[in-house]
C-alpha positions as a Markdown table, in Angstrom:
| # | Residue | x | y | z |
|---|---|---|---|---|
| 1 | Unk | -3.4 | -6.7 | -25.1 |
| 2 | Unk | -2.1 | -4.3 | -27.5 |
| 3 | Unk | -1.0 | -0.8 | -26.7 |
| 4 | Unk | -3.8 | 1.0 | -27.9 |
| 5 | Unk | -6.4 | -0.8 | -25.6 |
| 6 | Unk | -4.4 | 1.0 | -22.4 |
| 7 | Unk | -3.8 | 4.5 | -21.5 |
| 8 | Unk | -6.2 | 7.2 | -22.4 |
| 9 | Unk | -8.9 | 9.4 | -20.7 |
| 10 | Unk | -11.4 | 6.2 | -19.5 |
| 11 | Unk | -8.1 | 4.9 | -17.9 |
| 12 | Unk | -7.0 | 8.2 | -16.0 |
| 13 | Unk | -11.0 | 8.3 | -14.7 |
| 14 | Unk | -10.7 | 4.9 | -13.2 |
| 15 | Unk | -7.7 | 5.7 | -11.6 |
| 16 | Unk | -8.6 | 8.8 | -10.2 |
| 17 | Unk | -12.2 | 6.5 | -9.0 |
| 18 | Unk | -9.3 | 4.2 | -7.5 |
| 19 | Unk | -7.6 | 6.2 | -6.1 |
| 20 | Unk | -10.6 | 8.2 | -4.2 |
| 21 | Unk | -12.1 | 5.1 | -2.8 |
| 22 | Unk | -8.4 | 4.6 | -0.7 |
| 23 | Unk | -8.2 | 8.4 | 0.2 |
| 24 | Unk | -12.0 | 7.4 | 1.8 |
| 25 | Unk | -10.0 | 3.8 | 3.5 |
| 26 | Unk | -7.5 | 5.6 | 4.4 |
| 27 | Unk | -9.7 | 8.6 | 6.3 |
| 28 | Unk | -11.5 | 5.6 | 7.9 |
| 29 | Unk | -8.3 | 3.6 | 8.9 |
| 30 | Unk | -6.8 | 6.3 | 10.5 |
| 31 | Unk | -9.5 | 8.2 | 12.2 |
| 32 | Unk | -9.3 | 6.1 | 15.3 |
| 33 | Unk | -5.9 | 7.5 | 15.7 |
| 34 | Unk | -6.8 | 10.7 | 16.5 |
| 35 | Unk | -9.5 | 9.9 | 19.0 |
| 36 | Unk | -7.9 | 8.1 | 21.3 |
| 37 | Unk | -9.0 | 10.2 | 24.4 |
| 38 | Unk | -12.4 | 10.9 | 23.4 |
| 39 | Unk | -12.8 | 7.1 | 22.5 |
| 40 | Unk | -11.8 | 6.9 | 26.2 |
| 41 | Unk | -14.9 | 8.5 | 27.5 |
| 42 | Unk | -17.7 | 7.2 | 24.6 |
| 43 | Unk | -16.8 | 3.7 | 26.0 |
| 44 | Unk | -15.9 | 3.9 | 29.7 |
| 45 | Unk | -12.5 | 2.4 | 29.6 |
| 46 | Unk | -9.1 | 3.4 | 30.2 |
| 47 | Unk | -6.8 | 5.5 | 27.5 |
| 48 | Unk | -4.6 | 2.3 | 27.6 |
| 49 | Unk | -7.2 | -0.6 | 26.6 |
| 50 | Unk | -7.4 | 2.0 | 23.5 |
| 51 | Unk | -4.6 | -0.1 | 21.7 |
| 52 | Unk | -6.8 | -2.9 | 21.6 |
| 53 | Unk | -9.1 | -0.9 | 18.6 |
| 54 | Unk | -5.7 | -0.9 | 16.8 |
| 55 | Unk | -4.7 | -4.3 | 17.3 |
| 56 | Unk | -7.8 | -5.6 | 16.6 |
| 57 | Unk | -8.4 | -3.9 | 13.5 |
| 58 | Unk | -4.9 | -4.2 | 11.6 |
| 59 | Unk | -4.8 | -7.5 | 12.4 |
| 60 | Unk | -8.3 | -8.4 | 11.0 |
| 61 | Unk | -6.5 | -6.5 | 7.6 |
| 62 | Unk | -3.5 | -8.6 | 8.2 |
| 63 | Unk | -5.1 | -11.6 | 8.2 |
| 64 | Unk | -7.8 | -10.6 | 4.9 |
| 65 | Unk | -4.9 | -9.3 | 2.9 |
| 66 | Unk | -5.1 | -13.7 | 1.0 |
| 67 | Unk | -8.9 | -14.1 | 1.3 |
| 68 | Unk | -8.9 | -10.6 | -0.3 |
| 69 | Unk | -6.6 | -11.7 | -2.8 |
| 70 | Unk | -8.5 | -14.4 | -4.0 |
| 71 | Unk | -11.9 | -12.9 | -4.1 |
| 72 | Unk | -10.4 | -10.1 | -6.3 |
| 73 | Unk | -8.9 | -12.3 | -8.7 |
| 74 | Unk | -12.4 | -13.7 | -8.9 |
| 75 | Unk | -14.5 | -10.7 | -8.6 |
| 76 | Unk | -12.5 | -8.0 | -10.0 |
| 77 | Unk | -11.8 | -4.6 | -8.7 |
| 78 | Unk | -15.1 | -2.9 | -9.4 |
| 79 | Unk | -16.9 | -5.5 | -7.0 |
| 80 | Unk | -13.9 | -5.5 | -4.4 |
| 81 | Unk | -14.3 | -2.2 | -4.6 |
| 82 | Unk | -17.6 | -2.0 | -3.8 |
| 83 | Unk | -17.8 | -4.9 | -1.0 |
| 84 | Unk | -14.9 | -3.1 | 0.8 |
| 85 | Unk | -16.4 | 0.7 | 0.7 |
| 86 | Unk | -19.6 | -1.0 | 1.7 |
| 87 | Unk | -18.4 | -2.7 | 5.2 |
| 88 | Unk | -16.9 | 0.1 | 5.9 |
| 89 | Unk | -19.6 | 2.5 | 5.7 |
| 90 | Unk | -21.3 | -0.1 | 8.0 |
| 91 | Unk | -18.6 | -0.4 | 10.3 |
| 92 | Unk | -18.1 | 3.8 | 10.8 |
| 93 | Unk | -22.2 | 3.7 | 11.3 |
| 94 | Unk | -21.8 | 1.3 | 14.2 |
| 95 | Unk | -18.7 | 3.0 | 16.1 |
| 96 | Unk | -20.8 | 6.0 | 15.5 |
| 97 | Unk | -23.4 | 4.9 | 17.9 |
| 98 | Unk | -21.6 | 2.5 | 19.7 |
| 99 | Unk | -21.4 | 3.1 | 23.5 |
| 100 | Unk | -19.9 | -0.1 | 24.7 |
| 101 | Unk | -16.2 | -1.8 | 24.1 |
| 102 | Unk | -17.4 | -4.4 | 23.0 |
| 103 | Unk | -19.5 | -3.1 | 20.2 |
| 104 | Unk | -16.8 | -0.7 | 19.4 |
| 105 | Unk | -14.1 | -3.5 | 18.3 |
| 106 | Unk | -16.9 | -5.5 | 16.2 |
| 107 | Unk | -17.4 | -2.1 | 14.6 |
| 108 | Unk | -13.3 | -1.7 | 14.0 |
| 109 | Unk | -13.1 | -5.1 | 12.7 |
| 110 | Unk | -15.5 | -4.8 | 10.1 |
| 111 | Unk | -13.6 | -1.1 | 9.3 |
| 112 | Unk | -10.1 | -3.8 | 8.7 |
| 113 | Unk | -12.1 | -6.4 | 6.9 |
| 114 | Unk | -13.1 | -3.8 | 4.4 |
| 115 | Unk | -9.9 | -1.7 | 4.8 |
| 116 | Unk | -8.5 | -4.7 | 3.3 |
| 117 | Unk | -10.1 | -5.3 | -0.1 |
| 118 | Unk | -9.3 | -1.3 | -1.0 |
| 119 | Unk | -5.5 | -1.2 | -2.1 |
| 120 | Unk | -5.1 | -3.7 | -4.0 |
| 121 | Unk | -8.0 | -3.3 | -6.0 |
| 122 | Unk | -6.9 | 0.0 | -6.7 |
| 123 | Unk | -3.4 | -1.2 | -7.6 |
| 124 | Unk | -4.7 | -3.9 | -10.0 |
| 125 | Unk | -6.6 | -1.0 | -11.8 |
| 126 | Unk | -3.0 | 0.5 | -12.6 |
| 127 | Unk | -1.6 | -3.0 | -14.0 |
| 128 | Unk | -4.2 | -3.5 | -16.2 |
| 129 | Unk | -5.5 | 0.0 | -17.7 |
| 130 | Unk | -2.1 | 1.5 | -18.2 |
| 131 | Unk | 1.3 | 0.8 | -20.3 |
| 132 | Unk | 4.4 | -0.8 | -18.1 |
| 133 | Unk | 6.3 | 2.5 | -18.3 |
| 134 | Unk | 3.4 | 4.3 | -16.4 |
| 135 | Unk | 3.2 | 1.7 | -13.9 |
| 136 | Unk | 5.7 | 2.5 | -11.2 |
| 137 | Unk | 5.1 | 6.0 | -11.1 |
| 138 | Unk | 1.3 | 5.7 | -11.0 |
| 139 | Unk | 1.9 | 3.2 | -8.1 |
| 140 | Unk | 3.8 | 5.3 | -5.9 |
| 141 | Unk | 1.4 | 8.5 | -7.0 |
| 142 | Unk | -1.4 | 6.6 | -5.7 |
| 143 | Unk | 0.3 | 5.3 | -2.4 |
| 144 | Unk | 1.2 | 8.8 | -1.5 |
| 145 | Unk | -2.4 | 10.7 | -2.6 |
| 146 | Unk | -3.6 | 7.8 | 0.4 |
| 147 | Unk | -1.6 | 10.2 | 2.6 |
| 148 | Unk | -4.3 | 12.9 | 2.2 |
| 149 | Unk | -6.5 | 10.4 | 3.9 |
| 150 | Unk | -4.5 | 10.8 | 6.9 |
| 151 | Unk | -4.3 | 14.2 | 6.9 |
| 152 | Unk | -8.4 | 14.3 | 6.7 |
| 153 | Unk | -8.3 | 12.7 | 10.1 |
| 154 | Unk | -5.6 | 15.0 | 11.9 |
| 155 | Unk | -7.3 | 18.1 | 10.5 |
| 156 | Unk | -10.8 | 18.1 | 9.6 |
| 157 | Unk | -12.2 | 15.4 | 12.1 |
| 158 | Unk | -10.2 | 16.5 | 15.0 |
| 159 | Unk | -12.1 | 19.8 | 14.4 |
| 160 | Unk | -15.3 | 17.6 | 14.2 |
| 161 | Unk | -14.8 | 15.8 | 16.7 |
| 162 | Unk | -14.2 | 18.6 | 19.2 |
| 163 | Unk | -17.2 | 20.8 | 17.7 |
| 164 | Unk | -19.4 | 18.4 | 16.8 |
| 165 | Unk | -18.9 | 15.6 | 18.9 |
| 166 | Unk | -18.1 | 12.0 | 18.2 |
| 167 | Unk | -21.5 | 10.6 | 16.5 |
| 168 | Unk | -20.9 | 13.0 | 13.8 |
| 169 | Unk | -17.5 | 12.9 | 13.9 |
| 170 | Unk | -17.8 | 8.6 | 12.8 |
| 171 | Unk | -21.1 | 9.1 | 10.4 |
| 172 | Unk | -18.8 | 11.8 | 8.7 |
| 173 | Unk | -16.2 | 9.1 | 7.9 |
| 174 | Unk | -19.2 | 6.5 | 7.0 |
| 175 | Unk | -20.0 | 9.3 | 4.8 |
| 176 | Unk | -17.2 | 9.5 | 2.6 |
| 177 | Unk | -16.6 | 5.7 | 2.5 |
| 178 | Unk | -20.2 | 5.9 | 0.7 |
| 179 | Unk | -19.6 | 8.5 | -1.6 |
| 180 | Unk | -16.3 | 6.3 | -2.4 |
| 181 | Unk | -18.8 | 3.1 | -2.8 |
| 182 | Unk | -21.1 | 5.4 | -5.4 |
| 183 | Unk | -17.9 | 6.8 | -7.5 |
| 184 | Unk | -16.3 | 3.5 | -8.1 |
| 185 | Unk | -19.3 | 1.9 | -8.7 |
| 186 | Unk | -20.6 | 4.4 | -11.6 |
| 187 | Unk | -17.0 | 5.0 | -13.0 |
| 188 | Unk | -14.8 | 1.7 | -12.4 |
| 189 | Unk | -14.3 | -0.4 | -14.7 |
| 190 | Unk | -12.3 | -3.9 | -14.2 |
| 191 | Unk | -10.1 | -3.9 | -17.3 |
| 192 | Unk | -10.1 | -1.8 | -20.5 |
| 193 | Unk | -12.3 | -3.4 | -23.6 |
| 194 | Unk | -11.6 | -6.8 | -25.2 |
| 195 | Unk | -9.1 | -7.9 | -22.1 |
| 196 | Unk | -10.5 | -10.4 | -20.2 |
| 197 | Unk | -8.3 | -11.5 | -16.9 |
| 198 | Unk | -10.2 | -12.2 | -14.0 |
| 199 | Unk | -9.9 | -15.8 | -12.9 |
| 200 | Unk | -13.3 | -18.3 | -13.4 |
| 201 | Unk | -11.7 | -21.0 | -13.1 |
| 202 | Unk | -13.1 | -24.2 | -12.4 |
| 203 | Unk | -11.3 | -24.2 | -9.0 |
| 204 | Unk | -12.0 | -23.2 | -5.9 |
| 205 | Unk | -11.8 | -19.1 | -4.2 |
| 206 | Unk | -8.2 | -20.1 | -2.9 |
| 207 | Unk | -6.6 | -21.7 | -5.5 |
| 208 | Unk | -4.1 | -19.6 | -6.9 |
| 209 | Unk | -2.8 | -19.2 | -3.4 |
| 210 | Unk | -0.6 | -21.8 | -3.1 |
| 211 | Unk | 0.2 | -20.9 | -6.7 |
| 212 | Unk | 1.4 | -17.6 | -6.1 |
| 213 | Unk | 3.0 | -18.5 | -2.8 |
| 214 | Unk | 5.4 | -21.5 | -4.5 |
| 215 | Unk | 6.3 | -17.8 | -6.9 |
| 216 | Unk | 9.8 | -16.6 | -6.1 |
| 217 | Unk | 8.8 | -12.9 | -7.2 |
| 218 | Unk | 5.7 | -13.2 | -4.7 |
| 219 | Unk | 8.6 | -14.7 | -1.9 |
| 220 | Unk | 10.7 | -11.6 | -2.7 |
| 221 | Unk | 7.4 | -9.0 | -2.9 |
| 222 | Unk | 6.3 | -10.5 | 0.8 |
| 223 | Unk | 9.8 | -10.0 | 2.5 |
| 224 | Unk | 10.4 | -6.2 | 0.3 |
| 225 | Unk | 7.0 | -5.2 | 1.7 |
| 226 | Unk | 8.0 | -6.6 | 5.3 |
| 227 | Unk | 11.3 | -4.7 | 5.0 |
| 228 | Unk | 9.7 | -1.2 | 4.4 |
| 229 | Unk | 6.7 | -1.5 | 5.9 |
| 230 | Unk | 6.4 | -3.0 | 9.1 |
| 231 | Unk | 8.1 | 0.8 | 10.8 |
| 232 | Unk | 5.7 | 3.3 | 9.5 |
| 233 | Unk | 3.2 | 0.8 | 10.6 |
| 234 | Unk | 4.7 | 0.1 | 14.0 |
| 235 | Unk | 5.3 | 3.8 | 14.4 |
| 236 | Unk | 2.5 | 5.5 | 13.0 |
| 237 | Unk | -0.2 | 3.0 | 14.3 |
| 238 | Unk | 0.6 | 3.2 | 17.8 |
| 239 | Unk | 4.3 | 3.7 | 19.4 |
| 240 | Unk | 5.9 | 7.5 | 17.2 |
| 241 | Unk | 3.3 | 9.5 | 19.2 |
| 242 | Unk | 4.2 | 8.0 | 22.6 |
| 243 | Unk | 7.8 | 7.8 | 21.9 |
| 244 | Unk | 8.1 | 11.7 | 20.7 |
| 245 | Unk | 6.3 | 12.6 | 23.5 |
| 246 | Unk | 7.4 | 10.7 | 26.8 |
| 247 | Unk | 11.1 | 9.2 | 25.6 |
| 248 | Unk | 12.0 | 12.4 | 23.7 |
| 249 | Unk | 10.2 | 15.4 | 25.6 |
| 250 | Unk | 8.1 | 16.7 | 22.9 |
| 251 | Unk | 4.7 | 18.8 | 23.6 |
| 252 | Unk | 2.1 | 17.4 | 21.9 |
| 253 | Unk | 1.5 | 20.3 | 19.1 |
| 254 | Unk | 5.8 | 19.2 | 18.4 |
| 255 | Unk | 5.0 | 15.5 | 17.8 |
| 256 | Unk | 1.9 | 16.2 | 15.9 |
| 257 | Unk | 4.0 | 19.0 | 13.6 |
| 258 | Unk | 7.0 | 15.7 | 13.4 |
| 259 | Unk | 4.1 | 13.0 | 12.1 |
| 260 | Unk | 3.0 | 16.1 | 9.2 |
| 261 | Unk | 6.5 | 15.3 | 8.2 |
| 262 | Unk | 5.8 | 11.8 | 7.5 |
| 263 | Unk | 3.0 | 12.5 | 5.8 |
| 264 | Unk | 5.0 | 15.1 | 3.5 |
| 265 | Unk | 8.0 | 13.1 | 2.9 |
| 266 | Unk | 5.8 | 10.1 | 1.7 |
| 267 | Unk | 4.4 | 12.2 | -0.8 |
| 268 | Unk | 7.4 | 13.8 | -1.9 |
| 269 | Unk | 9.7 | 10.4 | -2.0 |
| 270 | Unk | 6.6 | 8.6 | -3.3 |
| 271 | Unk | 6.9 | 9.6 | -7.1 |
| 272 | Unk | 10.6 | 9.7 | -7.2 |
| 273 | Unk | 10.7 | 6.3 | -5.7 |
| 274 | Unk | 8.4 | 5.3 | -8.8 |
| 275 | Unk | 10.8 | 6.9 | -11.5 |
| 276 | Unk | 14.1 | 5.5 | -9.8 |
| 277 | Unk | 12.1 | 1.5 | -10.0 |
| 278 | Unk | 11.2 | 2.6 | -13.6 |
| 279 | Unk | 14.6 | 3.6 | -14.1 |
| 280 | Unk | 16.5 | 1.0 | -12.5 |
| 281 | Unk | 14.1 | -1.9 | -12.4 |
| 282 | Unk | 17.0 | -4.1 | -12.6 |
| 283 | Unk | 18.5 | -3.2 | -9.6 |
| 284 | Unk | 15.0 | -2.0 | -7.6 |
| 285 | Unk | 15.8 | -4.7 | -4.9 |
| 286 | Unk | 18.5 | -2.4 | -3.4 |
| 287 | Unk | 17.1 | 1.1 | -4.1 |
| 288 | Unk | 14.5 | -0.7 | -1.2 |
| 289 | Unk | 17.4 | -2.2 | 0.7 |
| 290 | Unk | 19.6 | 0.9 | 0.6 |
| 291 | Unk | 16.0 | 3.3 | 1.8 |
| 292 | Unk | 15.9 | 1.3 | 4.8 |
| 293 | Unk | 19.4 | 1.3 | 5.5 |
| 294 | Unk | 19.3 | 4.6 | 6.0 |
| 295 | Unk | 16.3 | 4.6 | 8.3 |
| 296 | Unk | 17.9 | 1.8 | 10.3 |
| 297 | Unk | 21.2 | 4.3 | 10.9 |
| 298 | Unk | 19.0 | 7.0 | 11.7 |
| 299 | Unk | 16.7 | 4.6 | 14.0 |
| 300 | Unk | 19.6 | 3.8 | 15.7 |
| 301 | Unk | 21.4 | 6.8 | 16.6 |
| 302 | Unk | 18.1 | 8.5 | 17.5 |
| 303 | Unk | 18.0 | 5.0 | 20.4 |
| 304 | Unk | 21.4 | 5.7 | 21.3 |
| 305 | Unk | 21.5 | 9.5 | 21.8 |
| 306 | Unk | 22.3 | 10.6 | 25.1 |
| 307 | Unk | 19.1 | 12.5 | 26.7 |
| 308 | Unk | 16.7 | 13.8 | 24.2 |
| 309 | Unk | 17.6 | 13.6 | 20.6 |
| 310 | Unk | 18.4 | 16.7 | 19.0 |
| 311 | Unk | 15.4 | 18.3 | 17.0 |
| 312 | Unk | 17.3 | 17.7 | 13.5 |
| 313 | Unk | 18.0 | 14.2 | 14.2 |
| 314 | Unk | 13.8 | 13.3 | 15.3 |
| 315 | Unk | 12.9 | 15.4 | 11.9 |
| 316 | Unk | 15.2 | 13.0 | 10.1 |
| 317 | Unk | 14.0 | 10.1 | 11.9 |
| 318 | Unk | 10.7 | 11.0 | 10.4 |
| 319 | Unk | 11.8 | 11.8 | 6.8 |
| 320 | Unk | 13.6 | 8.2 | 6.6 |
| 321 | Unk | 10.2 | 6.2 | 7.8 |
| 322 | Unk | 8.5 | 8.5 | 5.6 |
| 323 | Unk | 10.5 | 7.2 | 2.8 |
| 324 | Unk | 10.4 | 3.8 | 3.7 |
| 325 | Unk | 6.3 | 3.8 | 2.9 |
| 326 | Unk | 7.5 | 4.7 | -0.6 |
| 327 | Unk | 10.4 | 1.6 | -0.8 |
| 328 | Unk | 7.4 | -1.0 | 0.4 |
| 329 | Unk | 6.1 | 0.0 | -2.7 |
| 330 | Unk | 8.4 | -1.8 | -5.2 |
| 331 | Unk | 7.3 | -5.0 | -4.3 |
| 332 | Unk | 3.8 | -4.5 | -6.1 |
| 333 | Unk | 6.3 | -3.5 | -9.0 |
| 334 | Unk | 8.3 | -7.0 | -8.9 |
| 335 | Unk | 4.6 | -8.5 | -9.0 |
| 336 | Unk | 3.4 | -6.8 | -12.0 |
| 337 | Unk | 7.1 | -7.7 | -13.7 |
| 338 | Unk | 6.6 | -11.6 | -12.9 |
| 339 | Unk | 3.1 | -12.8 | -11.3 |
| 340 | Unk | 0.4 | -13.2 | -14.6 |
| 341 | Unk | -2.2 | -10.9 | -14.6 |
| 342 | Unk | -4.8 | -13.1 | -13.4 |
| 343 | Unk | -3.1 | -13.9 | -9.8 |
| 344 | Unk | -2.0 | -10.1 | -9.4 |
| 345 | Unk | -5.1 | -9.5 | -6.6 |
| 346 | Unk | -3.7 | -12.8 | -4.8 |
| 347 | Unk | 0.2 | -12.2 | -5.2 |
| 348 | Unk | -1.2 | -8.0 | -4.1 |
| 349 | Unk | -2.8 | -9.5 | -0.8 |
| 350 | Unk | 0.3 | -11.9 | 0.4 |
| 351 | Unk | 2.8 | -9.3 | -0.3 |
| 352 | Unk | 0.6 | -7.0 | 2.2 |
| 353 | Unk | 1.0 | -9.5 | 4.4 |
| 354 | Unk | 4.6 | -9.5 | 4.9 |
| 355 | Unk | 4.5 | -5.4 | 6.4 |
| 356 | Unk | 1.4 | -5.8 | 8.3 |
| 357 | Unk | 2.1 | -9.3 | 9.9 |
| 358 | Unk | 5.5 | -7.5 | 10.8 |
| 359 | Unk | 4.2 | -4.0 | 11.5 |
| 360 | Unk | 2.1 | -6.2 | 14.3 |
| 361 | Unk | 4.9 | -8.0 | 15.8 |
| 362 | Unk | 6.7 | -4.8 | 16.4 |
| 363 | Unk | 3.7 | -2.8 | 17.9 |
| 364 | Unk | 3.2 | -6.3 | 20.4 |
| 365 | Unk | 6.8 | -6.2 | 21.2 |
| 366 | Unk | 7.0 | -3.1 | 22.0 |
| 367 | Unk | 4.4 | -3.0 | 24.1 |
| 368 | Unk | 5.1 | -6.2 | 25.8 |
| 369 | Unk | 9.0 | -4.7 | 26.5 |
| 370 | Unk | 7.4 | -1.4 | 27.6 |
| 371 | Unk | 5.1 | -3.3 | 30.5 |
| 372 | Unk | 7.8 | -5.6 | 31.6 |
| 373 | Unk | 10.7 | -2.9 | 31.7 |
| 374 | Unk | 8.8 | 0.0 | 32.8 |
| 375 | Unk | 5.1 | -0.9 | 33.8 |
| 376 | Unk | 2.3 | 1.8 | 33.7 |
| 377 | Unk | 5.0 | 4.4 | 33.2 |
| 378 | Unk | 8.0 | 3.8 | 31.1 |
| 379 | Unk | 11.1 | 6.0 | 31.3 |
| 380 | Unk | 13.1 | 7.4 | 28.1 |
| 381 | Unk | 15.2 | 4.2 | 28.5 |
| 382 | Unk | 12.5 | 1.6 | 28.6 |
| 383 | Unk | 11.5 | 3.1 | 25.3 |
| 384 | Unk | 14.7 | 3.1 | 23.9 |
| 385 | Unk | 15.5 | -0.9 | 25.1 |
| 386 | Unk | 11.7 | -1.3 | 23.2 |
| 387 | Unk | 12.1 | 0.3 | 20.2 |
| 388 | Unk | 14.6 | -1.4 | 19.5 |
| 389 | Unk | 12.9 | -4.4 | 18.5 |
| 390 | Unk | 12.2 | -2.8 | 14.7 |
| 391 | Unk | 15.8 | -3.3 | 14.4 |
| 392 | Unk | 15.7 | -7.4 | 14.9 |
| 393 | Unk | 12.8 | -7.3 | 12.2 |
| 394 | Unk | 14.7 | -4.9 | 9.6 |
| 395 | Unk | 17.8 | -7.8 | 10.2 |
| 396 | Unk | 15.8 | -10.6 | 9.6 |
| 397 | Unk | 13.9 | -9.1 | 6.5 |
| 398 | Unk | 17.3 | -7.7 | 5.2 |
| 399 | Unk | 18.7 | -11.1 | 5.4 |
| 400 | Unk | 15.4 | -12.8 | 3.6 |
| 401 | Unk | 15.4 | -10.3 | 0.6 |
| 402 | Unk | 18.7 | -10.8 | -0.2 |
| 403 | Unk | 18.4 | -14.8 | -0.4 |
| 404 | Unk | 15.0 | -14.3 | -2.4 |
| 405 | Unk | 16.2 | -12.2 | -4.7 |
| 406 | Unk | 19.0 | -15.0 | -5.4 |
| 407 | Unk | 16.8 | -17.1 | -5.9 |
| 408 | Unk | 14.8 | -15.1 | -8.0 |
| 409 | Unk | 17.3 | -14.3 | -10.1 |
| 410 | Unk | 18.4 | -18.2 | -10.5 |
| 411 | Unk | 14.9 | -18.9 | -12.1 |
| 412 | Unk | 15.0 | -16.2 | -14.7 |
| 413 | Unk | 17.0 | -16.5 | -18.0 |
| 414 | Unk | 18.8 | -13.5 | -17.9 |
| 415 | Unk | 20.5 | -11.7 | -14.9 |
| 416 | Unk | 17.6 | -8.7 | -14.5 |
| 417 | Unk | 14.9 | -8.4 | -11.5 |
């Protein structure tokens, strides 16, 4: 592929198509979140069997993230594209019109099933349409523009879903998954002219998988992604909203106004992120390691503050696991350094693996901790002993970067990541 085939106005388009259709996932990942109580009444059950929508459907993405993989590797990222937008669409329709539980999870796990063919489509659109320089930045630009996804659903669909009610409220999100389906399909294209990578291989969907999984770059991308990840998932899935509100005393309106500071420092540290891997790609490893430090420090002292933790401390609580989406991030960048072009979609899909798997294990502690310590109503110390178990993941991932980076390191032929 020579220089001139990459880059260029057909290459910004199909970003920008990219990048649309995981604003759209993103809007339909997260508009559960918001609807917690009015999902409550639509299907007669209590607040607290609401968790089970979240479970169910991040841990049907979870589990696609390899399958997903594969099939782009075979497909390309037009098709994923495509597929993905399309079972969403369908899966918002039915939770639109859904009135019993158990309609509403089959509904939520063909929203994660779809969910999970979206990002790393749009991620193997960067690799291939535009020069290596561009790559980290573009990355991290695209992460954090998913972020306006979110803010769709804490804005405009609350708004909705309080005027309108929740059948529009769900065909609304359907809605913009289809318009996502109809942009990529007219202006996506897999790869630019004349470079052909997608895998035709003679065998079977899955095998690259046990290619890429024998990679030490894919070992290292799995544990960076687990490192980063798994606390903006744990928290902003589930457990920040509770944990602002009945271990540290917030109103409601105050937690809401803490989680638009995650959203704004994702953004923010996004892009920088991407210039500091670009700029320091040998050493990227520990720009991730040293991001989460710093979130682990504040994590802690936010646990172990007497009473409520001052206002300052929460804000910076929520600045660091902002940041932290951005450090998750440079694992798709020690992909696209060492995994070939044509097992990118399958190295993508086990490296998301590593934060989800993770992000899960946290929200199931937590709330196993939280029912055993403190039952239907846990006090600011039960949530403190709970939370607590991000820490035992962050050690454990800490600890497994650091030994695949070594080992990465001992299979290259000169000293760089």
């Amino acid at each position: 592929m020579t220089q001139a085939q990459v880059g260029g106005w057909r290459a910004w388009s199909v970003w920008a198509a990219g990048t649309l259709a995981f604003i759209a996932a993103m809007f339909s990942r997260t508009s559960f979140g918001v609807a917690a109580i009015p999902a409550a009444e639509q299907f007669s059950a209590p607040v607290g069997a609401m968790s089970m929508f979240v479970i169910v459907q991040a841990g049907v993405y979870a589990a696609m993230q390899i399958p997903a993989g594969a099939v782009l590797d075979r497909l390309g990222s037009r098709n994923v594209l495509a597929i993905g937008l399309g079972v969403m669409t369908a899966g918002q329709v039915v939770l639109a019109f859904a009135t019993s539980f158990p309609l509403g999870l089959v509904a939520r796990v063909f929203i994660g099933g779809g969910d999970a063919l979206i990002f790393s489509s749009a991620i193997r659109l960067i690799l291939l349409w535009f020069p290596p320089r561009k790559i980290p930045v573009l990355t991290q630009v695209t992460a954090a523009a998913g972020q306006a996804g979110q803010w769709l659903s804490a804005v405009p669909l609350v708004m909705i879903l309080s005027n309108w009610g929740w059948t529009t409220a769900f065909l609304t999100v359907a809605a913009s998954c289809f318009v996502g389906l109809l942009i990529a399909v007219l202006v996506v294209r897999d790869a630019p002219p004349g470079l052909v990578v997608t895998s035709r291989g003679s065998g079977g969907l899955f095998a690259g998988v046990g290619e890429v999984l024998a990679m030490p770059a894919a070992q290292l991308a799995f544990f960076i992604h687990m490192l980063a990840a798994s606390a903006p998932i744990a928290f902003t899935f589930l457990w920040g909203f509770p944990y602002l509100t009945q271990a540290q005393g917030l109103t409601d309106a105050q937690a809401g106004s803490l989680f638009t500071v995650f959203v704004i420092a994702s953004m923010i540290v996004g892009p920088l992120t991407g210039m500091l891997t670009r700029r320091f790609a040998a050493r990227r490893t520990f720009l991730a390691l040293g991001i989460v430090g710093l979130s682990a420090v504040v994590w802690t002292s936010a646990l172990v503050w007497p009473g409520y933790a001052p206002h300052w401390l929460l804000v910076l609580l929520l600045i660091t696991i902002g940041a932290d989406a951005p450090a998750s991030n440079i694992a798709f960048d020690i992909n696209r350094s060492h995994v070939p072009a044509h097992r990118i979609g399958t190295a993508t899909g086990v490296t998301l693996v590593g934060g989800f798997s993770a992000g899960l294990v946290v929200v199931a502690a937590i709330g196993v901790l939280l029912s055993i310590l403190g039952g239907p109503n846990p006090s600011a110390d039960d949530f403190r002993v709970a939370m607590s178990a991000q820490l035992v993941v962050w050690v454990y991932a800490g600890i497994m970067v650091i030994r695949k980076r070594r080992q990465l390191l001992r299979s290259l032929p000169s000293a760089d990541e």
